[in-house]
PDB file of N, CA, C and O in Angstrom:
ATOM      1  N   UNK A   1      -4.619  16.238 -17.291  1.00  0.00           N
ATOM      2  CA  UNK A   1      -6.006  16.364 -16.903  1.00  0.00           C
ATOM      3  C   UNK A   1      -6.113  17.487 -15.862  1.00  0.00           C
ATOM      4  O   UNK A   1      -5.252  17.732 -15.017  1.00  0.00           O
ATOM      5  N   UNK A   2      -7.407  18.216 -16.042  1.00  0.00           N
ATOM      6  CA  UNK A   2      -7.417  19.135 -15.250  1.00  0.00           C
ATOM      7  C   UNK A   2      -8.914  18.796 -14.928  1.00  0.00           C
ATOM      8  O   UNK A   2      -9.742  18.360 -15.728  1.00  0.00           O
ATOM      9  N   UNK A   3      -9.215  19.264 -12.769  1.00  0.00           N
ATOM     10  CA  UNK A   3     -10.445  18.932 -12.328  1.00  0.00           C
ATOM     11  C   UNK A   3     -11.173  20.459 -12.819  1.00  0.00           C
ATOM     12  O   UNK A   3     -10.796  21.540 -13.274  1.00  0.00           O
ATOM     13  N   UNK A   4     -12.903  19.557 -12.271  1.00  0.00           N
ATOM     14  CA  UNK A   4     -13.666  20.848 -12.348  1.00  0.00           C
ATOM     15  C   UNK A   4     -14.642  20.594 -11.680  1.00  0.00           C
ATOM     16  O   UNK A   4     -14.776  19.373 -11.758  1.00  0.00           O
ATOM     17  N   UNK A   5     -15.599  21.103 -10.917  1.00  0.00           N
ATOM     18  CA  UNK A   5     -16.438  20.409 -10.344  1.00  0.00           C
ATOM     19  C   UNK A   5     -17.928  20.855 -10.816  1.00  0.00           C
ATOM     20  O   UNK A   5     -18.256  21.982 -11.186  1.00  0.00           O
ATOM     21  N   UNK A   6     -18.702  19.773 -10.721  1.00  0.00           N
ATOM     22  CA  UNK A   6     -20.226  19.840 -11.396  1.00  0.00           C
ATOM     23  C   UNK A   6     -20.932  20.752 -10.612  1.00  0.00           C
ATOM     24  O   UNK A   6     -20.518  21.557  -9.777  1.00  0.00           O
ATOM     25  N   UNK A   7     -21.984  20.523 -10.978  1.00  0.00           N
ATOM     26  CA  UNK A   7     -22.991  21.473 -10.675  1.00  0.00           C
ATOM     27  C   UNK A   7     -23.756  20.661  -9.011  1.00  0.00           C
ATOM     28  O   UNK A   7     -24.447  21.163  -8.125  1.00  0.00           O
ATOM     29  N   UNK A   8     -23.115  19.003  -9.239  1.00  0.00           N
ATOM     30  CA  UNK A   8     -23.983  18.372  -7.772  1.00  0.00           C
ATOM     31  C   UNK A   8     -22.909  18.202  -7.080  1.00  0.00           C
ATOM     32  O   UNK A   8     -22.931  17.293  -6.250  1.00  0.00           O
ATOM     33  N   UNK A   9     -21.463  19.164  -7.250  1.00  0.00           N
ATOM     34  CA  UNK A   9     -20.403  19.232  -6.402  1.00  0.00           C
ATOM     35  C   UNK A   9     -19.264  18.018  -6.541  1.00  0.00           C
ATOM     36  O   UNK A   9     -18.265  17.842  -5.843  1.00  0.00           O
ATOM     37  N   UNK A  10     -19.744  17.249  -7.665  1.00  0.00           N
ATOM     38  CA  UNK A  10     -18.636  15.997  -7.815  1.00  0.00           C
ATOM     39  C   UNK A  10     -17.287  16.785  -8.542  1.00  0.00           C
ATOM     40  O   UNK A  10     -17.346  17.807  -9.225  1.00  0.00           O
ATOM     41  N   UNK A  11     -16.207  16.097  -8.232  1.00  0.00           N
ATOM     42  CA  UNK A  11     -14.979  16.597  -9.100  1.00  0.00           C
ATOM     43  C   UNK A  11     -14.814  15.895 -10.119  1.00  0.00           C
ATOM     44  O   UNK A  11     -14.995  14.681 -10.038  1.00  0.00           O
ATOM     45  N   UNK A  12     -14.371  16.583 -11.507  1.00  0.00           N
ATOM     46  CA  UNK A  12     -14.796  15.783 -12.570  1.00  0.00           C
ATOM     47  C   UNK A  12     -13.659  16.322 -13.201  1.00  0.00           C
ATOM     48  O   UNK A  12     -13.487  17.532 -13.343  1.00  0.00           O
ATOM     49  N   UNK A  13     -12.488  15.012 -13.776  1.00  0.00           N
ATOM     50  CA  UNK A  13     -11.464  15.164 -14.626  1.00  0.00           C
ATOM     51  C   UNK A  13     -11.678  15.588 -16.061  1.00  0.00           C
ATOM     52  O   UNK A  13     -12.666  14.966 -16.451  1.00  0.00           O
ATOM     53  N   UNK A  14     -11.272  16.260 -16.902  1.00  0.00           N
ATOM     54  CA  UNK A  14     -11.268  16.631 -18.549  1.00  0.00           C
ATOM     55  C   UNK A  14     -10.108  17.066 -18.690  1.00  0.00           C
ATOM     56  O   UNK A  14      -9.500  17.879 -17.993  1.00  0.00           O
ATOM     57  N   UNK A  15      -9.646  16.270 -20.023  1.00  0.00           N
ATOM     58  CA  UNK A  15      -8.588  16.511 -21.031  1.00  0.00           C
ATOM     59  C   UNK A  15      -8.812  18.172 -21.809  1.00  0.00           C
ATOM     60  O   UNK A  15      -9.413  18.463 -22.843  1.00  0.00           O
ATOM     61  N   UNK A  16      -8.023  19.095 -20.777  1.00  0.00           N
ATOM     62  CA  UNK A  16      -7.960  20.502 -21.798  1.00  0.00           C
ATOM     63  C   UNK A  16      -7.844  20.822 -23.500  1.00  0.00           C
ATOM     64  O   UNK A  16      -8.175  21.666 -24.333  1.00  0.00           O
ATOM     65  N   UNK A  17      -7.200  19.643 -23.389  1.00  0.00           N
ATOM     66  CA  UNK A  17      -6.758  20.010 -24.956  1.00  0.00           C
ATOM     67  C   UNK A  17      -8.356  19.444 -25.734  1.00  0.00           C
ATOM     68  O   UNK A  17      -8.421  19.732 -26.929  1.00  0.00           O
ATOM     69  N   UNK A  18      -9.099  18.991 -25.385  1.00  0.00           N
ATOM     70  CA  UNK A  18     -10.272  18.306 -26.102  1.00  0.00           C
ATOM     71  C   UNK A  18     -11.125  19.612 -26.287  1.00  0.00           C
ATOM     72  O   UNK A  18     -11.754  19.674 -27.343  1.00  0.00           O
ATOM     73  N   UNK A  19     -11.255  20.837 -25.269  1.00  0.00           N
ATOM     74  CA  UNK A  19     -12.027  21.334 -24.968  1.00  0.00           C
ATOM     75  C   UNK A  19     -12.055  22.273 -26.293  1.00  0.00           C
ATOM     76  O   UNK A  19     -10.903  22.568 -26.614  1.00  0.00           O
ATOM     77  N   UNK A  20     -12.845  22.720 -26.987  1.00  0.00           N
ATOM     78  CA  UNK A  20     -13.668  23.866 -27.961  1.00  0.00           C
ATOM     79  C   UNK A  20     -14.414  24.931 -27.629  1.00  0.00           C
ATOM     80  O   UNK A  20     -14.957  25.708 -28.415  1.00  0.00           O
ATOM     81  N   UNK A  21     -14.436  24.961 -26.459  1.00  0.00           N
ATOM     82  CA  UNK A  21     -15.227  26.060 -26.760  1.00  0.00           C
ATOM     83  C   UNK A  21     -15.442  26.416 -24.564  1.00  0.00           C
ATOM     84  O   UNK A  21     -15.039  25.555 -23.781  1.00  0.00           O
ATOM     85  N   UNK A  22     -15.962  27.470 -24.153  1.00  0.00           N
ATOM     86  CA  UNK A  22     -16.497  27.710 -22.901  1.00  0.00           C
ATOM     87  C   UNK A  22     -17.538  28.573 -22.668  1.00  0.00           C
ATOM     88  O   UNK A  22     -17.107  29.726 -22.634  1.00  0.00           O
ATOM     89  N   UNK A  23     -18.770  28.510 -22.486  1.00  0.00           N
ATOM     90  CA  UNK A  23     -19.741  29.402 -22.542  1.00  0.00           C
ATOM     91  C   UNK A  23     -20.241  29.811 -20.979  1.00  0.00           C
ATOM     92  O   UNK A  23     -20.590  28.853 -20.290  1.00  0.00           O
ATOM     93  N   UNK A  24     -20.306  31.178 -20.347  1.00  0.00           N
ATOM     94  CA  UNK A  24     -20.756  31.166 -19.032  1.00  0.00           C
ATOM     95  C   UNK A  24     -22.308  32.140 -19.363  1.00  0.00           C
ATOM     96  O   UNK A  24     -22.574  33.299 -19.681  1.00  0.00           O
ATOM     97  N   UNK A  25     -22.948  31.065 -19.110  1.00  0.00           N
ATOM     98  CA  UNK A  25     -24.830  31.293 -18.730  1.00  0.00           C
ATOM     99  C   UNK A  25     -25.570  31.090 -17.905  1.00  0.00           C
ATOM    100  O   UNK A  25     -26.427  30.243 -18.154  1.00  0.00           O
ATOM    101  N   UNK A  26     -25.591  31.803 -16.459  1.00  0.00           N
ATOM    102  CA  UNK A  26     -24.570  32.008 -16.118  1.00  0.00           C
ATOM    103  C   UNK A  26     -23.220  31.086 -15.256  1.00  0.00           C
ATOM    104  O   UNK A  26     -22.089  31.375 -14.865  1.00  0.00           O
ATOM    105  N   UNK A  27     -24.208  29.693 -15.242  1.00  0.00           N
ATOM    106  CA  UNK A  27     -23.231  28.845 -15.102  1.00  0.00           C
ATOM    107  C   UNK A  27     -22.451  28.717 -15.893  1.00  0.00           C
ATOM    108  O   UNK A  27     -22.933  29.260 -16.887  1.00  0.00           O
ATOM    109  N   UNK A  28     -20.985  28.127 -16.263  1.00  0.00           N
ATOM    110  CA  UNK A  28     -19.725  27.526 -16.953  1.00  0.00           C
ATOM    111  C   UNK A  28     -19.936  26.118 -18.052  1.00  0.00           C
ATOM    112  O   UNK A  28     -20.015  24.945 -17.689  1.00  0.00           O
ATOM    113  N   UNK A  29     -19.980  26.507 -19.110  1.00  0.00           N
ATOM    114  CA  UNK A  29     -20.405  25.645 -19.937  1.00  0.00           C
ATOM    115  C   UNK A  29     -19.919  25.028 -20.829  1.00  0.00           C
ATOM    116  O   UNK A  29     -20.337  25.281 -21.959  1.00  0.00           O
ATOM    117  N   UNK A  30     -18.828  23.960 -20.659  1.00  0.00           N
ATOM    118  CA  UNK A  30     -17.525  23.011 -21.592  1.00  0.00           C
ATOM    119  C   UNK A  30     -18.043  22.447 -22.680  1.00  0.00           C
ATOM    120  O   UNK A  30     -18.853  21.524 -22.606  1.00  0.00           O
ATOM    121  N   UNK A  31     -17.541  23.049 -24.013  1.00  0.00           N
ATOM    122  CA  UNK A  31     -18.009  22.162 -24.878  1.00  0.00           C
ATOM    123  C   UNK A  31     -16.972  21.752 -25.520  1.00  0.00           C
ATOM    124  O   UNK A  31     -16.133  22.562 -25.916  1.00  0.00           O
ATOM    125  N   UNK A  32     -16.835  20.237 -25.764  1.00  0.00           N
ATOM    126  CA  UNK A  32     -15.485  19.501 -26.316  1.00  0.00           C
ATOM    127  C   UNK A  32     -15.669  19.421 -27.546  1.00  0.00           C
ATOM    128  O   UNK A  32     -16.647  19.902 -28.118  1.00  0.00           O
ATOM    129  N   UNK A  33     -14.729  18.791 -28.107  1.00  0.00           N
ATOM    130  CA  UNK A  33     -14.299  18.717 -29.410  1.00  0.00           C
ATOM    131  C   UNK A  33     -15.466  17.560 -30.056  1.00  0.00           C
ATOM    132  O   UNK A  33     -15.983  17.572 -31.173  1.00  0.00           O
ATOM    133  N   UNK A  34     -15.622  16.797 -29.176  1.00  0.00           N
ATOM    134  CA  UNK A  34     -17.091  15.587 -29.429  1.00  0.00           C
ATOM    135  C   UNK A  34     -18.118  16.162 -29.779  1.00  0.00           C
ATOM    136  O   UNK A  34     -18.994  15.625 -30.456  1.00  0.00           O
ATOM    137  N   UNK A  35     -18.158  17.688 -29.239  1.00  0.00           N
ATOM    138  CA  UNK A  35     -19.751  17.769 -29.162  1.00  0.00           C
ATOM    139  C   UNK A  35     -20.556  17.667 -27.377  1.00  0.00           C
ATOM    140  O   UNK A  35     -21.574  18.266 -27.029  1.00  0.00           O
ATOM    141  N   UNK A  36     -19.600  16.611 -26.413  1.00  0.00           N
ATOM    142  CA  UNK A  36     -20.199  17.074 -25.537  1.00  0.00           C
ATOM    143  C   UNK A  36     -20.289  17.784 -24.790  1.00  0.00           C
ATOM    144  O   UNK A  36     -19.235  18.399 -24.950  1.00  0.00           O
ATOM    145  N   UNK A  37     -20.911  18.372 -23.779  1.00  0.00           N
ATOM    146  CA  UNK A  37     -21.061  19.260 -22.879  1.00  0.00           C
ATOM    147  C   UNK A  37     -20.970  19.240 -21.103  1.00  0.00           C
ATOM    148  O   UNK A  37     -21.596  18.335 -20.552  1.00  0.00           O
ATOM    149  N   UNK A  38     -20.369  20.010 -20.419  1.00  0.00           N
ATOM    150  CA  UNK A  38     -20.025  20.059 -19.185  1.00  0.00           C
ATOM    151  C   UNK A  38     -20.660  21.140 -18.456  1.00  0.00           C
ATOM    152  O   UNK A  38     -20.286  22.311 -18.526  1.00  0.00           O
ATOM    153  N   UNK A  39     -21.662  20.707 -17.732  1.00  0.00           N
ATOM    154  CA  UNK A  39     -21.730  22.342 -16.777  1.00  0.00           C
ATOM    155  C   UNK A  39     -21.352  22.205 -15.567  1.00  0.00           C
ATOM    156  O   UNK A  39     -21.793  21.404 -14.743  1.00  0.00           O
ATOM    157  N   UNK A  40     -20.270  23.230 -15.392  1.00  0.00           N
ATOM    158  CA  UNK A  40     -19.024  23.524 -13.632  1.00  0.00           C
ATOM    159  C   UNK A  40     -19.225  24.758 -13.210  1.00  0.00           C
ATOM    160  O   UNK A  40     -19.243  25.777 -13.901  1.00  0.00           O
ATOM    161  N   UNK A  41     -19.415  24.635 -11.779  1.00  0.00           N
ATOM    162  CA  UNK A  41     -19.372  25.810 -11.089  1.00  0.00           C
ATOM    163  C   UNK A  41     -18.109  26.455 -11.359  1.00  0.00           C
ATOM    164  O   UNK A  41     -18.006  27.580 -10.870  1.00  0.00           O
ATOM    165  N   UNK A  42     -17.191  26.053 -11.970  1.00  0.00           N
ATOM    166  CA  UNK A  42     -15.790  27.089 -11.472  1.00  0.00           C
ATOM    167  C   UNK A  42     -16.284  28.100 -12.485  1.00  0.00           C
ATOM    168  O   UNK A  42     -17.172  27.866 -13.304  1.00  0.00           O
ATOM    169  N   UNK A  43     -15.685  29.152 -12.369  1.00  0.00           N
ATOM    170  CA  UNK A  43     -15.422  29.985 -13.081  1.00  0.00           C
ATOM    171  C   UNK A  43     -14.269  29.932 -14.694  1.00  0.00           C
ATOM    172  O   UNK A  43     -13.445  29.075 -15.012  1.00  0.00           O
ATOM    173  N   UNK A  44     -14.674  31.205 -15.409  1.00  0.00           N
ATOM    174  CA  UNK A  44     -13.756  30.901 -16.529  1.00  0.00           C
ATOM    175  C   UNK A  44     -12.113  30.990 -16.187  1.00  0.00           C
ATOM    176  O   UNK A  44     -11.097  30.344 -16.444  1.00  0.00           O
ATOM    177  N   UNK A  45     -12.531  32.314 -15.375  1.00  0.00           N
ATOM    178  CA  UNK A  45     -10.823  32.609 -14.910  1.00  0.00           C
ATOM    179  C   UNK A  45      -9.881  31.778 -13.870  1.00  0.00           C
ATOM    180  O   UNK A  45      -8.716  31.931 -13.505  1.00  0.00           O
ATOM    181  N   UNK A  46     -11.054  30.687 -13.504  1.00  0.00           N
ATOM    182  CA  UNK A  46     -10.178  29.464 -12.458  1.00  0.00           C
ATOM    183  C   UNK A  46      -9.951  28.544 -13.570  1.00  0.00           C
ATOM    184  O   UNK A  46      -8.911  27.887 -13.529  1.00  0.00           O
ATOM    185  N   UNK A  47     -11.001  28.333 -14.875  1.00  0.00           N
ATOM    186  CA  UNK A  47     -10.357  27.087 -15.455  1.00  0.00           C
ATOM    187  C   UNK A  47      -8.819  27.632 -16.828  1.00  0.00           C
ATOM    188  O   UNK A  47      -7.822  26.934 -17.013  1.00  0.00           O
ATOM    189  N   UNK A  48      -9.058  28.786 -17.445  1.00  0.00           N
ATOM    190  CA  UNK A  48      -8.351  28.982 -18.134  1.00  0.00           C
ATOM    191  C   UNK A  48      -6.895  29.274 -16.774  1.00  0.00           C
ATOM    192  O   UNK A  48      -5.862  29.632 -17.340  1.00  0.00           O
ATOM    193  N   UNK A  49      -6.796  29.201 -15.728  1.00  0.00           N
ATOM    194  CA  UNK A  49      -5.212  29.016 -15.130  1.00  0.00           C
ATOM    195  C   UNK A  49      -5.176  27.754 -14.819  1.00  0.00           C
ATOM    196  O   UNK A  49      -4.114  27.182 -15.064  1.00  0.00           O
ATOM    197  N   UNK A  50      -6.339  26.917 -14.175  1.00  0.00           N
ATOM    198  CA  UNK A  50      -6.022  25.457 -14.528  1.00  0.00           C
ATOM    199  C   UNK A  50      -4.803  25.122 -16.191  1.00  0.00           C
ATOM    200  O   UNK A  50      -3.681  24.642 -16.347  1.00  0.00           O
ATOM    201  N   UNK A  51      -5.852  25.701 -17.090  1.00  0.00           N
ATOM    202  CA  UNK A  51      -5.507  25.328 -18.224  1.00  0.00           C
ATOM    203  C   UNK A  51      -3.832  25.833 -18.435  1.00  0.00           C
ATOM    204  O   UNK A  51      -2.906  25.136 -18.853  1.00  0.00           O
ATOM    205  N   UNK A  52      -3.799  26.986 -18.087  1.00  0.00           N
ATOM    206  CA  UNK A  52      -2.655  27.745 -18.260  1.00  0.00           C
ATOM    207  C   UNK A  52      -1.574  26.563 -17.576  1.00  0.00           C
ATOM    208  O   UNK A  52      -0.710  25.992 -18.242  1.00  0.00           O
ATOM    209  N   UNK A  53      -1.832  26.315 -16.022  1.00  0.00           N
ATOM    210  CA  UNK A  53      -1.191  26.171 -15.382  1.00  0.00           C
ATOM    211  C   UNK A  53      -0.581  24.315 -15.554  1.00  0.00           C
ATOM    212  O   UNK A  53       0.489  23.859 -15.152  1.00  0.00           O
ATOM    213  N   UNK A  54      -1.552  23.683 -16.182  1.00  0.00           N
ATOM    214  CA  UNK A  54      -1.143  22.119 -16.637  1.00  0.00           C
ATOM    215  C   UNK A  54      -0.462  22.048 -17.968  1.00  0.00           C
ATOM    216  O   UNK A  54      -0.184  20.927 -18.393  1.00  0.00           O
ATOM    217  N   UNK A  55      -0.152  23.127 -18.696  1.00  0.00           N
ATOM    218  CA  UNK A  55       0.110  23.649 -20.103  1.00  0.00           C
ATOM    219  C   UNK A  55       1.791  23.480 -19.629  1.00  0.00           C
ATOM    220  O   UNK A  55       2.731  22.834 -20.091  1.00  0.00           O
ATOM    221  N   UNK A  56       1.635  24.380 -18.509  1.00  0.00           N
ATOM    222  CA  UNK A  56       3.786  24.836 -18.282  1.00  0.00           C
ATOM    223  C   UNK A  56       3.963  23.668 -17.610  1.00  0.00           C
ATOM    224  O   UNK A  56       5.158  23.385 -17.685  1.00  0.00           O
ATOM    225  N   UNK A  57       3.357  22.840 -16.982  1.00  0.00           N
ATOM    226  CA  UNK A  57       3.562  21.281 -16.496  1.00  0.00           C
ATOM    227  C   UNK A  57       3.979  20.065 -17.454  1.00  0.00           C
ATOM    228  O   UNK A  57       4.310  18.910 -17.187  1.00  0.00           O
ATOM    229  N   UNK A  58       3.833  20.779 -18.723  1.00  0.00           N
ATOM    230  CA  UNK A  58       3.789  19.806 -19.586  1.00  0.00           C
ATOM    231  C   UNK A  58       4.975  20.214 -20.711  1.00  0.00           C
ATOM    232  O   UNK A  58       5.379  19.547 -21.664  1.00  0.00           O
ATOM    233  N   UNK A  59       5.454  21.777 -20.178  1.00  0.00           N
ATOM    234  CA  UNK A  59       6.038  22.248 -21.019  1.00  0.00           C
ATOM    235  C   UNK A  59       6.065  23.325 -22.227  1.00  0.00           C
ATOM    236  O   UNK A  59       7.005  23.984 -22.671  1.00  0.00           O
ATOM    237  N   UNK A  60       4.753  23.275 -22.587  1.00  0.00           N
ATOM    238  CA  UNK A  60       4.516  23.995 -23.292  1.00  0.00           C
ATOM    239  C   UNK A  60       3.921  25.603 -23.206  1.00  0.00           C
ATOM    240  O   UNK A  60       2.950  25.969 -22.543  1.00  0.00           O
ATOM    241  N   UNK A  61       4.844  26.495 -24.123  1.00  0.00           N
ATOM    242  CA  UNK A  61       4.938  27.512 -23.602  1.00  0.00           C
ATOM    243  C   UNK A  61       3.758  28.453 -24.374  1.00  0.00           C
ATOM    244  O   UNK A  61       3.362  28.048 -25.467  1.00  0.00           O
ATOM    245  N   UNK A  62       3.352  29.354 -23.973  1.00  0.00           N
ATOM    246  CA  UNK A  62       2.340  30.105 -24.757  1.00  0.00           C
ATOM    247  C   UNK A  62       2.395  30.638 -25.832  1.00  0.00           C
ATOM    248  O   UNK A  62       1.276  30.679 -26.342  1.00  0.00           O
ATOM    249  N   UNK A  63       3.068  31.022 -26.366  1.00  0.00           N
ATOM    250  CA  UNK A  63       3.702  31.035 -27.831  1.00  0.00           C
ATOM    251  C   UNK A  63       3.356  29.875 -28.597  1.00  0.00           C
ATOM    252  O   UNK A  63       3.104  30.099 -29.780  1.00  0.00           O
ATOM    253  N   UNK A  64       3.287  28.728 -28.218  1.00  0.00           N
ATOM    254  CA  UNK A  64       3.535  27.009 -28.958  1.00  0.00           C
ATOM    255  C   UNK A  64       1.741  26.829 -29.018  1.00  0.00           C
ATOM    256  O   UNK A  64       1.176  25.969 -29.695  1.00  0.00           O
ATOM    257  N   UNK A  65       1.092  27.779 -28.207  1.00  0.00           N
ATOM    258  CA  UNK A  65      -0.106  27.350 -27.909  1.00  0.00           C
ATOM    259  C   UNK A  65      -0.911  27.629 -29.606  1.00  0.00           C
ATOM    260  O   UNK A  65      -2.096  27.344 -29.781  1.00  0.00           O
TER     261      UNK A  65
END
């Protein structure tokens, strides 16, 4: 699990691997594999090293991705 925080500043856990899709308008906009939707202040380039960075935690190397 990797955090992210909302738009009313709460920190909010999501499963990376669920995620489909990221849209920034210009807030940050998670859309999962469900269909639902997340809007986070972080940025794309803070969550894709989140992402990066819980990926080599787990082992898996970018190549495997």
């Amino acid at each position: 699990m990797i955090s992210v925080t909302r738009l009313d500043g709460n920190i909010y856990w999501i499963n990376p691997h669920m995620i489909e899709s990221m849209e920034k308008t210009p807030d940050l906009t998670i859309t999962f594999l469900s269909g639902k939707k997340v809007v986070v202040k972080d940025s794309p380039e803070e969550l894709i090293q989140r992402i990066v960075d819980y990926r080599r935690r787990l082992g898996i190397s970018a190549q495997e991705i």
